[in-house]
KOLZATOR-811986 format. One record per residue (C-alpha): residue number from 1; residue in one letter; x, y, z. Coordinates in steps of 0.001 Angstrom, whole numbers, plus 500000, padded with zeros to 6 digits. Each point is the difference from the previous one (the first is absolute). Layout:
N
<pos NUM code A u X v Y w Z>
...
This chain:
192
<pos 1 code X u 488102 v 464169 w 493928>
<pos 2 code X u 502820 v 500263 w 501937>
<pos 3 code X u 502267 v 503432 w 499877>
<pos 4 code X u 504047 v 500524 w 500278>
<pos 5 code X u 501304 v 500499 w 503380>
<pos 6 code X u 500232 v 503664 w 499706>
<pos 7 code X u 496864 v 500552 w 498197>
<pos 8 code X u 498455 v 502105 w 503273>
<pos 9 code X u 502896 v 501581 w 499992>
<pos 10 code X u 500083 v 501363 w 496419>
<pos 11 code X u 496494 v 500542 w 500075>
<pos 12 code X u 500118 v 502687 w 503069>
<pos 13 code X u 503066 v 501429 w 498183>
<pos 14 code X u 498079 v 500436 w 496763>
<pos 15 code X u 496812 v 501658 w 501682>
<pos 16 code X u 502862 v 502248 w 501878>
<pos 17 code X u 501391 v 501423 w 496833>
<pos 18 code X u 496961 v 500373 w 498079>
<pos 19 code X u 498486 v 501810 w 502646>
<pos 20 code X u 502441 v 502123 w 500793>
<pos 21 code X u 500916 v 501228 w 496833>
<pos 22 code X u 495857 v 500739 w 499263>
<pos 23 code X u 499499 v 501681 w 503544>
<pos 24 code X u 502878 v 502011 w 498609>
<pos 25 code X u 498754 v 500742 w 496459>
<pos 26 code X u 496426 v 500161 w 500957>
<pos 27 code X u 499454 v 500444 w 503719>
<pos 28 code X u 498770 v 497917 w 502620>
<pos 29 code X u 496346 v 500862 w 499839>
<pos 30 code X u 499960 v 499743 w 496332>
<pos 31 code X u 501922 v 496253 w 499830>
<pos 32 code X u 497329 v 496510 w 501007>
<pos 33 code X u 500631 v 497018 w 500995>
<pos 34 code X u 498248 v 498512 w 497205>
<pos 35 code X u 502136 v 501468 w 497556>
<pos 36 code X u 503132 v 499917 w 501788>
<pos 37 code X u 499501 v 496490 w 499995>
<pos 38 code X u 498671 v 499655 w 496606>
<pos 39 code X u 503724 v 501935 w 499174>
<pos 40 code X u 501128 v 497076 w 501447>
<pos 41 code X u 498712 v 497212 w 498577>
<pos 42 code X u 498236 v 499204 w 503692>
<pos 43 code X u 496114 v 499387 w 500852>
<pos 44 code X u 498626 v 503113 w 502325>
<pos 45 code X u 499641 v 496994 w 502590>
<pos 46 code X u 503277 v 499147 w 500033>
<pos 47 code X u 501448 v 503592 w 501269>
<pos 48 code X u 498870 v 498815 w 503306>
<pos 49 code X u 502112 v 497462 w 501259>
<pos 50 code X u 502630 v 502331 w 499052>
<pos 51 code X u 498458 v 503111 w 501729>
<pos 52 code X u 497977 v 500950 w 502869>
<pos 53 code X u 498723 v 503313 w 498050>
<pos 54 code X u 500468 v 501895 w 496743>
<pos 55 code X u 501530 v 502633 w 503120>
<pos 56 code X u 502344 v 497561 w 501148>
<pos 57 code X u 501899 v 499415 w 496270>
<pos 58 code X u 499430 v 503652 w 499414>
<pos 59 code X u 502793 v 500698 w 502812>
<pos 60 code X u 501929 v 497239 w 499593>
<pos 61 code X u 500518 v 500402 w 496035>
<pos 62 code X u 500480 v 504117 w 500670>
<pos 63 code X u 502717 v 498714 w 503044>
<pos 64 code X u 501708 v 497580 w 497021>
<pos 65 code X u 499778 v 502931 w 498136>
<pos 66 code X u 501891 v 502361 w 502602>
<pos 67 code X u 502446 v 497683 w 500680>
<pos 68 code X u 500573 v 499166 w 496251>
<pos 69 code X u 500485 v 503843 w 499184>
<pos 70 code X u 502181 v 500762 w 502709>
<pos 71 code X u 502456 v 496730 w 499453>
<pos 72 code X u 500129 v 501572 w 496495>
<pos 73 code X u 501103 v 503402 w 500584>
<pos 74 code X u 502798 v 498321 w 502493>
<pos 75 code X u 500873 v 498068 w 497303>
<pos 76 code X u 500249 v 502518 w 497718>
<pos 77 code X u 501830 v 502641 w 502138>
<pos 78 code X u 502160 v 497330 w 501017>
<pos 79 code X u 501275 v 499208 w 496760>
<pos 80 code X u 499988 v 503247 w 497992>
<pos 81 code X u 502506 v 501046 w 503106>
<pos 82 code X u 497919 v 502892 w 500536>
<pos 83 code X u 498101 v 499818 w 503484>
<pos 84 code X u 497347 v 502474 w 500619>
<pos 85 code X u 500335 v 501935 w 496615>
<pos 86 code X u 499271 v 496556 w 497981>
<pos 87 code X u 497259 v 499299 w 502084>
<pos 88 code X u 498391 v 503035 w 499527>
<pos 89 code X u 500407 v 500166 w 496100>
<pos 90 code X u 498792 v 496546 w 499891>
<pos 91 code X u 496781 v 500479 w 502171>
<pos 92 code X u 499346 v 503288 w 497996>
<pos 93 code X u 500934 v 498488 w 496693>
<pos 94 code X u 497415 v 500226 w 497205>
<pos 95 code X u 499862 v 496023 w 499561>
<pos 96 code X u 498610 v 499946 w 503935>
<pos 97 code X u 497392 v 502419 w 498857>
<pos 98 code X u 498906 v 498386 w 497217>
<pos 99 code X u 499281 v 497045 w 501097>
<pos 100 code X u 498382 v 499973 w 503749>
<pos 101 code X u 499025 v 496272 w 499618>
<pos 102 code X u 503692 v 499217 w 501023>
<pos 103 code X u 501010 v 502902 w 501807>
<pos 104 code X u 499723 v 501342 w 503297>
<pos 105 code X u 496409 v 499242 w 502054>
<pos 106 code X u 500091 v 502964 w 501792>
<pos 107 code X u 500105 v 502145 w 496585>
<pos 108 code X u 497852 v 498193 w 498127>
<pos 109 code X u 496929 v 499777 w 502611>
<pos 110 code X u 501358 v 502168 w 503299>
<pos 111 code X u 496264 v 501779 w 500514>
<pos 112 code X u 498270 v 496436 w 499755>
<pos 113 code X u 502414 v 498470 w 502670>
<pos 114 code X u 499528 v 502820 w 502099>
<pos 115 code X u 496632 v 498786 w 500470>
<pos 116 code X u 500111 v 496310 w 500790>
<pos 117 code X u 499125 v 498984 w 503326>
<pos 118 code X u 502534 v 500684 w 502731>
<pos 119 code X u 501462 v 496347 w 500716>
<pos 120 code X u 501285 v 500214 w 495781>
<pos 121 code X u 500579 v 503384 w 499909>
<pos 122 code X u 502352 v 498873 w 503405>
<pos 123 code X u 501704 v 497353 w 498025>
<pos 124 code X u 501018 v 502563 w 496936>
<pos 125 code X u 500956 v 503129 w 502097>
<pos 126 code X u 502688 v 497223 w 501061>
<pos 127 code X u 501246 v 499167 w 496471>
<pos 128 code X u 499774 v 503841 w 499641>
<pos 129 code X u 502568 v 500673 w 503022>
<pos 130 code X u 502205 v 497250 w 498131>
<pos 131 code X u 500714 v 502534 w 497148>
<pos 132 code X u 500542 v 502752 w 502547>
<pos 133 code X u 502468 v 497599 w 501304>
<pos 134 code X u 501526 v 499450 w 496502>
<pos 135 code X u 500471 v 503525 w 499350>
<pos 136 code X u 501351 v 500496 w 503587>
<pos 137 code X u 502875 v 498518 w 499073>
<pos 138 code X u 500909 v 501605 w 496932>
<pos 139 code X u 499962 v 503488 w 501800>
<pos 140 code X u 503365 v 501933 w 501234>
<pos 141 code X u 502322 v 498520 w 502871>
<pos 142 code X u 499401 v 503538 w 501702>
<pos 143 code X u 496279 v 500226 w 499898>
<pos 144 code X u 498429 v 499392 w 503626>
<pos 145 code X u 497628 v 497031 w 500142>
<pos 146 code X u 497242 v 502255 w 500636>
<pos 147 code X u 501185 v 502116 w 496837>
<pos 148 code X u 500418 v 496832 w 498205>
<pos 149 code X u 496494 v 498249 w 500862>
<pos 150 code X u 498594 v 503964 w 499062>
<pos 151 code X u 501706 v 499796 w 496610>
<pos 152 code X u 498862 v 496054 w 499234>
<pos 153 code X u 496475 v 500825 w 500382>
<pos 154 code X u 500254 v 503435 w 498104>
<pos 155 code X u 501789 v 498283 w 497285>
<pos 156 code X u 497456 v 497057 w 499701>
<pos 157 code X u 496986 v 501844 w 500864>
<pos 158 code X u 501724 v 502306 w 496654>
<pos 159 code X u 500673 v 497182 w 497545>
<pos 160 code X u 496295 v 498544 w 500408>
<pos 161 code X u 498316 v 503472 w 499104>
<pos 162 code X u 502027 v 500743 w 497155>
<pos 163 code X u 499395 v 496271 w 499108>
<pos 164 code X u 496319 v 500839 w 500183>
<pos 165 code X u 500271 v 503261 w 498562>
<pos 166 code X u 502006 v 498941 w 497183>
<pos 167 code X u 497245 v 497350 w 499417>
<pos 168 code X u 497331 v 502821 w 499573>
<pos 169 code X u 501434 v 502297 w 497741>
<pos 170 code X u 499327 v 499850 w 496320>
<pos 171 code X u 502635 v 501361 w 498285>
<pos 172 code X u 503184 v 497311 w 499787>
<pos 173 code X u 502508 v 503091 w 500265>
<pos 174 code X u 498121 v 500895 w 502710>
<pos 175 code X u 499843 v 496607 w 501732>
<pos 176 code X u 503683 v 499906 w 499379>
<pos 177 code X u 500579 v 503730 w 501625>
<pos 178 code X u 498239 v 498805 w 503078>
<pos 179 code X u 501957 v 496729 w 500216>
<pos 180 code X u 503159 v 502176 w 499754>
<pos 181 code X u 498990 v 502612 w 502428>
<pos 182 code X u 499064 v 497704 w 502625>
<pos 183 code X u 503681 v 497993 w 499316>
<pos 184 code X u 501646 v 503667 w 500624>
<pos 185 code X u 498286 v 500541 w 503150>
<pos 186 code X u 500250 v 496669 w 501360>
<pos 187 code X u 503676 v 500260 w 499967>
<pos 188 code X u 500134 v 503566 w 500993>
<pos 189 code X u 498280 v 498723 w 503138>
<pos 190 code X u 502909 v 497692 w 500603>
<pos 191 code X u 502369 v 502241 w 499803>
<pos 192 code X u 501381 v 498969 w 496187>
């Protein structure tokens, strides 16, 4: 049986977004390869000539992920003409909390990346610095670089706990005061 052209090529995308929306939802202990590929519609067998390791898609679906959130909340900011503040609101909004399969990484499984081996956790501290960066350049003409790199991690380092935080509570007024106290003192650490 012969396959189209791009056949590999939709085939590694497919296992991409599967997996990273499950090693969002789930975790990436809790997530197989068997049924990751099963989600698919893919023998077990054939995750290998896609993949070196279960390790290997693990970062590079969570790095799709990254980049995926943080092009979004560009986007967003970008056209709702609002910078930093729109960002923020959108990052913290109750939609991103609800659903961690196709939100931020970092929120939705920070403690398990935290203890992947060094050469992935290498590779995401990078796409981390990338939303320092983004943030960076939303921050006051008259901050410092130093006071401005200070201020994107703060802020970041911020909107992922109250992410988290937000996630744990059980009370959706609650969840919602959270979301809205950690939008207030994002922006008060900006300088809005």
């Amino acid at each position: 049986m012969r396959y189209p052209k791009d056949h590999r090529e939709n085939t590694y995308k497919k296992i991409m977004d599967i997996a990273s929306r499950r090693f969002r939802k789930e975790g990436i202990q809790a997530v197989g390869i068997a049924g990751l590929m099963s989600d698919a519609g893919l023998t077990h067998g054939g995750f290998y000539s896609h993949f070196k390791s279960k390790e290997e898609l693990a970062v590079k679906s969570i790095i799709q992920a990254l980049e995926e959130t943080r092009a979004f909340l560009e986007s967003y900011a970008k056209k709702n003409h609002g910078g930093l503040e729109k960002l923020i609101q959108a990052y913290l909004h109750p939609i991103h909390r609800d659903t961690p399969e196709n939100g931020c990484a970092i929120a939705a499984i920070g403690p398990e990346l935290s203890r992947r081996p060094k050469a992935s956790q290498k590779m995401i501290s990078q796409e981390i610095e990338t939303f320092f960066g983004l943030i960076k350049r939303y921050l006051p003409s008259d901050f410092s670089d130093e006071k401005k790199q200070q201020t994107a991690v703060a802020i970041f380092s911020l909107m992922v706990g109250t992410l988290q935080v937000s996630r744990m509570m059980s009370d959706e007024n609650r969840k919602n005061e959270v979301l809205k106290n950690g939008i207030d003192a994002a922006l008060a650490l900006a300088g809005f």
